[in-house]
C-alpha positions as CSV (number, residue, x, y, z in Angstrom):
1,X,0.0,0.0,0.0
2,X,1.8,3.0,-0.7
3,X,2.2,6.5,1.5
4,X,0.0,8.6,0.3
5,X,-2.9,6.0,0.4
6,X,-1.9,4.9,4.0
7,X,-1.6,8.9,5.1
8,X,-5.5,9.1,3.4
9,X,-6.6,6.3,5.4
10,X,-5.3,7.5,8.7
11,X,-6.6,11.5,8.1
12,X,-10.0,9.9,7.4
13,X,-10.0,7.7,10.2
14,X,-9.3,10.2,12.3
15,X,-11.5,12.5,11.3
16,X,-14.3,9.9,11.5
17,X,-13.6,9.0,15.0
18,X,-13.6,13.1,16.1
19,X,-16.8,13.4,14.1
20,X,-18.7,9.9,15.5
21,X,-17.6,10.2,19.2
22,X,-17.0,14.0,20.2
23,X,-20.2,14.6,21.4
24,X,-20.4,11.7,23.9
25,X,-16.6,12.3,25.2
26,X,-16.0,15.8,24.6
27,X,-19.4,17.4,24.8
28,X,-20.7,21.0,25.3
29,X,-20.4,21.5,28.9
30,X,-23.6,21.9,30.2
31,X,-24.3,24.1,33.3
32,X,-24.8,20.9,35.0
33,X,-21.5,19.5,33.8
34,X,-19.5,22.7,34.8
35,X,-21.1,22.0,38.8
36,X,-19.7,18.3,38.6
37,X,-16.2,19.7,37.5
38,X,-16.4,22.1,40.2
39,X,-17.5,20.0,43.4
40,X,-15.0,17.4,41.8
41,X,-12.0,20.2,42.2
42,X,-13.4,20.8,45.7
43,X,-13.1,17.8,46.8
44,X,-10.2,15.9,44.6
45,X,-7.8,19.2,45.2
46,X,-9.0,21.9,47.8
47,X,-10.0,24.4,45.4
48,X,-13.5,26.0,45.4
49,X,-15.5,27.3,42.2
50,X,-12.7,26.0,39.9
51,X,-14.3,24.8,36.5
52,X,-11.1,23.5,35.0
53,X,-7.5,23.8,34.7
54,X,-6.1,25.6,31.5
55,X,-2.4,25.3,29.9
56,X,-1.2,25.2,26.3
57,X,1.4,22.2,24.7
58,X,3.5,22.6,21.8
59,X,2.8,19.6,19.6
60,X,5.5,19.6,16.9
61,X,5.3,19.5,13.4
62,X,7.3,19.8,10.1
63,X,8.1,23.9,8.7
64,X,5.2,24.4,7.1
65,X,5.8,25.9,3.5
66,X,6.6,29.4,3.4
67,X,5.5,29.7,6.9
68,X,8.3,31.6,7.9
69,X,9.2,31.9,11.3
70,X,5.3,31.8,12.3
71,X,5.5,28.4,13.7
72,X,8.8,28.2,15.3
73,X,8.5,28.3,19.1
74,X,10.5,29.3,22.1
75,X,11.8,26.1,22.6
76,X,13.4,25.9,19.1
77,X,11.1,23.9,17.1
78,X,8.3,24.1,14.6
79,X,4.8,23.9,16.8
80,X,1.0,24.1,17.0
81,X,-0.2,24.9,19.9
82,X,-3.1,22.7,21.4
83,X,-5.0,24.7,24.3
84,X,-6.6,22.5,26.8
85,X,-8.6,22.7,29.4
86,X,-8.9,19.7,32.0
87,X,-11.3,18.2,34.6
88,X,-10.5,16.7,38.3
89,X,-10.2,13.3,36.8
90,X,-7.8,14.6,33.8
91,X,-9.8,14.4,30.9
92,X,-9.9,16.9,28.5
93,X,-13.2,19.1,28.9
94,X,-12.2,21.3,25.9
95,X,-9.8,22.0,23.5
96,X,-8.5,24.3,21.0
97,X,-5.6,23.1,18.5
98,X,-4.1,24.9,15.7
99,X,-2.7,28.0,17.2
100,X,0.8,28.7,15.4
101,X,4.0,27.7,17.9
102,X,5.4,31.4,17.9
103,X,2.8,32.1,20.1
104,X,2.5,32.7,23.7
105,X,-0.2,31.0,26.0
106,X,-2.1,34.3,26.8
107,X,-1.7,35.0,23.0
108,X,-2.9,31.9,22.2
109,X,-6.1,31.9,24.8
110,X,-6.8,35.7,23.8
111,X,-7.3,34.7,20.4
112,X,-9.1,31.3,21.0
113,X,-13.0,30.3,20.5
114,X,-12.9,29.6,24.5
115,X,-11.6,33.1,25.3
116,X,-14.4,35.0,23.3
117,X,-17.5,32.2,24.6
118,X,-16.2,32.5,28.5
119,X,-15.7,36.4,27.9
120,X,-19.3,37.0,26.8
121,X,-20.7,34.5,29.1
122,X,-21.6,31.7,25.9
123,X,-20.5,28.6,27.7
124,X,-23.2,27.8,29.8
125,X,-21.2,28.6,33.2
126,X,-23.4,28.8,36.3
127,X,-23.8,31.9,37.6
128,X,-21.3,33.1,41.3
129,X,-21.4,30.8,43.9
130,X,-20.7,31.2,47.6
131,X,-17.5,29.6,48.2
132,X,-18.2,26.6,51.0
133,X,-19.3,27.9,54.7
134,X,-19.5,31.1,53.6
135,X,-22.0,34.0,52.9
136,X,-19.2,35.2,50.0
137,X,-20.3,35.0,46.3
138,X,-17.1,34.3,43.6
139,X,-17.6,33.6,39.9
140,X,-16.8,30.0,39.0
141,X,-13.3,30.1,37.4
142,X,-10.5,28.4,35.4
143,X,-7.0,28.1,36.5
144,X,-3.6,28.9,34.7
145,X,-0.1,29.3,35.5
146,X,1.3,32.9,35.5
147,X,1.7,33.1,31.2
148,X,-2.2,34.2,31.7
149,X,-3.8,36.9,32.4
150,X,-6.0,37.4,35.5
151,X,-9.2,37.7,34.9
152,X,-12.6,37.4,37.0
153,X,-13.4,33.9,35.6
154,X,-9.9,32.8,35.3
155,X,-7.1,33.0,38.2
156,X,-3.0,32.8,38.0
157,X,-0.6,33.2,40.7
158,X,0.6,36.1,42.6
159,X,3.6,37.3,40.8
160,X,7.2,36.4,42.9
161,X,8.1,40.2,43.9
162,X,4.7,40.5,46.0
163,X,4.1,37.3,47.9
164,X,3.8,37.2,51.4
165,X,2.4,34.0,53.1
166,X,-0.9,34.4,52.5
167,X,-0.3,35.1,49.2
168,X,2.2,32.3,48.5
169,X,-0.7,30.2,50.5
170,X,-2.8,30.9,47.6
171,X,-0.6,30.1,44.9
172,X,0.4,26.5,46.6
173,X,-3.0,25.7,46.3
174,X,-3.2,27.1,42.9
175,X,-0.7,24.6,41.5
176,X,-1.9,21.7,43.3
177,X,-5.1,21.7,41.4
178,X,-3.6,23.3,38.3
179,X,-1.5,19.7,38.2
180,X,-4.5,18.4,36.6
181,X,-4.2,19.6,33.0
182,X,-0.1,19.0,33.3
183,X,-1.3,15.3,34.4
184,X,-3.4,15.6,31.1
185,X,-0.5,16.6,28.7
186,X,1.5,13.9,30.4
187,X,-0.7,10.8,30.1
188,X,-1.5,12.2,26.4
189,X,2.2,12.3,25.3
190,X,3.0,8.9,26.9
191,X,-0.1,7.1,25.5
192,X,0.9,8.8,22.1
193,X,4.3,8.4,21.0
194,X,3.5,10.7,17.5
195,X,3.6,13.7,20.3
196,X,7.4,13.4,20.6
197,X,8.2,14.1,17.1
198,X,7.2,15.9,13.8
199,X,3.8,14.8,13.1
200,X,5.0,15.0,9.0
201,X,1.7,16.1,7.9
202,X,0.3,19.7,6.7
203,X,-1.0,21.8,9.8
204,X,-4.8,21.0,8.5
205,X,-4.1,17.5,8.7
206,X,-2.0,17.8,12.2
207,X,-4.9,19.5,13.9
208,X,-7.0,16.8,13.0
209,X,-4.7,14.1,14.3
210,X,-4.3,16.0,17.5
211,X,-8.0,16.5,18.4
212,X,-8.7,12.4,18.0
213,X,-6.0,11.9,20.4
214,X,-7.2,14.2,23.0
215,X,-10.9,12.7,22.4
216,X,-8.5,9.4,22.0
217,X,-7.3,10.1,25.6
218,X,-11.1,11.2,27.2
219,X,-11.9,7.3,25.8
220,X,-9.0,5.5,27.5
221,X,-9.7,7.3,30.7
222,X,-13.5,6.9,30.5
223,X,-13.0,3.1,30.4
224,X,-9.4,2.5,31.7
225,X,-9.4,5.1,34.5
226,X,-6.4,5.2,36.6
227,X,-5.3,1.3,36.0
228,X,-4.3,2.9,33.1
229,X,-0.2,1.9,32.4
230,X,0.3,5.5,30.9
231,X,-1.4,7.0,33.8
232,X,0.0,5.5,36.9
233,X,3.8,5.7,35.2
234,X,3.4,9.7,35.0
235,X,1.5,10.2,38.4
236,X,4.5,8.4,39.7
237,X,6.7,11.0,38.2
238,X,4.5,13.9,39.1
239,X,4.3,13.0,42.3
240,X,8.0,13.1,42.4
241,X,8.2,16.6,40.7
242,X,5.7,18.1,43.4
243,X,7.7,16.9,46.3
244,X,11.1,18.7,44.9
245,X,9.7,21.7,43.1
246,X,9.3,25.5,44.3
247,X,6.7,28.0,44.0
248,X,9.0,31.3,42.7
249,X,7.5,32.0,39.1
250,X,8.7,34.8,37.2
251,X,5.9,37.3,36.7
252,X,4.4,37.5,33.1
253,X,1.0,38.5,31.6
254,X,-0.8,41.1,30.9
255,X,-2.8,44.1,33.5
256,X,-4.8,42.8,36.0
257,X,-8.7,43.7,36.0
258,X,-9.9,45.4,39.5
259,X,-12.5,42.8,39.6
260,X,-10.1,40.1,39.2
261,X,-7.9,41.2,41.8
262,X,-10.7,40.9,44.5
263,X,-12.0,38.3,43.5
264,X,-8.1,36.6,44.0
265,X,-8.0,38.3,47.1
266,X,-11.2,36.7,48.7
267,X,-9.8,33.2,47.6
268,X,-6.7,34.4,49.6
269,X,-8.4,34.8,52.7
270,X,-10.7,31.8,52.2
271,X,-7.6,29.6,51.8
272,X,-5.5,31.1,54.8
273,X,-9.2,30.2,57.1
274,X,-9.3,27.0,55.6
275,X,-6.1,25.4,55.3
């Protein structure tokens, strides 16, 4: 069989399998879903109102032609950038993939389909909640690392220069829960091998291939769960990087909103009373 009909099969296969299965393992969240995700990051990882964790991955690929430099990233390679956002149980709850490798996370969810639904309040996200044994109302929110921006429905942590215990408190219990979409990325690259070199397609055809392994990955978790191989291997080796790693990130991003600020602030003091 030669390459180009095997390269046809496998584009088509995949895009059957997005097509066929994305709306049972990656659906619209529902307002209903969202409130699962949240108790689940309540009670899996300490962290109140949180509707998901949110990172970006750099999934390789061959220079496009006459791309230029548009898809070479920081880390010295030719990229597109697959946005994910991830669930207590680390399954992927949405994705956007096709963003060009030059770009930064908070470039990348500024200009994504998720930034401009959550912005305008299009995603079916339950309205503010009081936080639990309290009379104090927050937004339900996502969670990022500090390459985003702060933002009412979406919190990062307190830049190094202004921590104080409290503060750093805060941001401790930030990456805890944030783990989840790095557990994601993790199991995903050890399940699929493709992820740790060129995927030798055109960008059209990578994107496809990436979103069936993300909905590949919901599927193996869905009916694997954590007997998964994959899974228990990188837990091991998260669980490893947690125990050695430190909490002084460099400050990045863009202004932070008012809003934003207090409703950080009130997680702050919710976190230092309940430890």
């Amino acid at each position: 069989m030669g390459a180009c009909t095997v390269a046809k099969i496998v584009h088509e296969t995949c895009l059957v399998i997005w097509e066929e299965l994305v709306n049972e393992f990656m659906p619209v969240p529902t307002k209903e879903h969202w409130e699962k995700v949240s108790v689940d990051y309540n009670d899996k990882w300490g962290f109140p109102n949180c509707i998901g964790s949110i990172d970006g991955k750099h999934c390789q690929i061959k220079c496009p032609k006459n791309s230029g430099s548009s898809h070479f990233n920081y880390l010295k390679y030719f990229s597109l950038v697959l946005q994910g956002v991830a669930d207590a149980d680390k399954k992927f709850i949405i994705i956007d993939v096709g963003a060009r490798g030059k770009q930064s996370d908070g470039g990348t969810f500024a200009s994504s389909k998720l930034c401009n639904l959550i912005s305008n309040n299009n995603l079916n996200v339950p309205p503010e909640k009081h936080l639990p044994g309290t009379n104090i109302k927050v937004p339900y929110v996502l969670i990022g690392d500090e390459a985003y921006p702060l933002k009412p429905y979406l919190m990062r942590p307190f830049p190094s220069r202004v921590l104080n215990p409290a503060r750093e408190h805060f941001n401790e219990r930030l990456s805890r829960a944030r783990k989840c979409i790095e557990c994601t990325f993790g199991v995903l690259r050890a399940k699929w091998r493709l992820l740790g070199k060129d995927i030798e397609v055109s960008p059209k055809k990578a994107v496809v291939i990436i979103k069936c392994m993300c909905l590949l990955h919901n599927i193996i978790r869905e009916k694997d769960g954590n007997s998964d191989v994959d899974y228990c291997n990188v837990m091991i080796d998260q669980r490893n990087n947690w125990e050695n790693e430190g909490m002084d990130h460099p400050a990045r991003g863009a202004n932070s909103l008012q809003r934003a600020k207090e409703i950080r602030n009130v997680y702050v003091d919710y976190f230092l009373n309940n430890p």
